[in-house]
C-alpha positions, 0 to 999 in steps of 0.5 A, spaced: 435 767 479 436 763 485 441 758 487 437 751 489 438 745 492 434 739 491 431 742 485 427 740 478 427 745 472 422 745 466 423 749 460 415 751 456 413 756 453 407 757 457 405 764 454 406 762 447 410 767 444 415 762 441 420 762 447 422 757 451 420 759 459 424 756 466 420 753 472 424 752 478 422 749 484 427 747 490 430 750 497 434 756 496 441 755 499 442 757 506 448 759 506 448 763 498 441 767 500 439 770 507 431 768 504 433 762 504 426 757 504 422 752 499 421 756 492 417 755 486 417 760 480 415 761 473 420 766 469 418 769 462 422 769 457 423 775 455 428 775 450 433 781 449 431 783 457 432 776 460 429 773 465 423 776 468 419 773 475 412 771 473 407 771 479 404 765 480 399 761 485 404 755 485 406 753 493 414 753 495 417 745 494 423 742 495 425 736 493 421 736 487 419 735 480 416 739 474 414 737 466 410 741 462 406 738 456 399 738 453 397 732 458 389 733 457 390 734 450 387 741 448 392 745 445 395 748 451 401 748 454 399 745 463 404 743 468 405 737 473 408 739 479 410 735 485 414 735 491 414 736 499 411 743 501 415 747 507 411 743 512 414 736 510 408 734 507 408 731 500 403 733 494 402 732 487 398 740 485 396 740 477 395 747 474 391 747 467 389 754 464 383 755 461 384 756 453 387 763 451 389 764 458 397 765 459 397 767 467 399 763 471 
C-alpha cells in the first residue's frame, strides 16, 4: 500500500462478504516511491491474506474525498468520490453498481 499525501481513505464492504475493505486516493510521496503521481485504489479485504489491490475504473485524485453508503437506497453499498485529477481539474465521479455486481 502506498504512502499518500493530500489523501481520503474509506472503509466499506463493497464485495459483501462481511469484511471491511479500504479505498484510498491521494498523491503518492515523492520522495518514499519513484512511481510517484495521483492514485485511487480500492483493495479487498482478504482477511488471513491481507490486503489485495482490486482493478477499478476509478480516475488517479489528489486532494480528495471518498464515503461509501446506500445513497440511492437499494441495498447495495455505492462510492461518492471527489477530488482534482492529474490535470488539476476538479470532478465529483459517482460510481454505483448494478445489483449482485461486486466488480468494480
Amino acid at each position: 500500500m502506498p504512502q499518500l499525501i493530500d489523501a481520503a481513505a474509506a472503509w466499506g464492504d463493497y464485495d459483501n462478504d462481511g469484511d471491511p475493505d479500504l479505498l484510498v486516493s491521494g498523491l503518492i510521496i515523492p520522495d518514499v516511491s519513484p512511481s510517484a503521481g495521483y492514485v485511487t485504489r480500492l483493495y479487498r479485504n482478504a482477511r488471513d491474506r491481507g490486503f489485495t489491490l482490486v482493478p477499478t475504473i476509478f480516475p488517479p485524485l489528489a486532494y480528495s474525498a471518498a464515503a461509501w453508503g446506500d445513497f440511492d437506497n437499494d441495498g447495495d453499498l455505492d462510492l461518492v468520490l471527489s477530488g482534482l485529477t492529474t490535470n488539476v481539474l476538479p470532478v465529483k465521479p459517482s460510481f454505483s453498481l448494478p445489483d449482485g455486481d461486486t466488480r468494480l
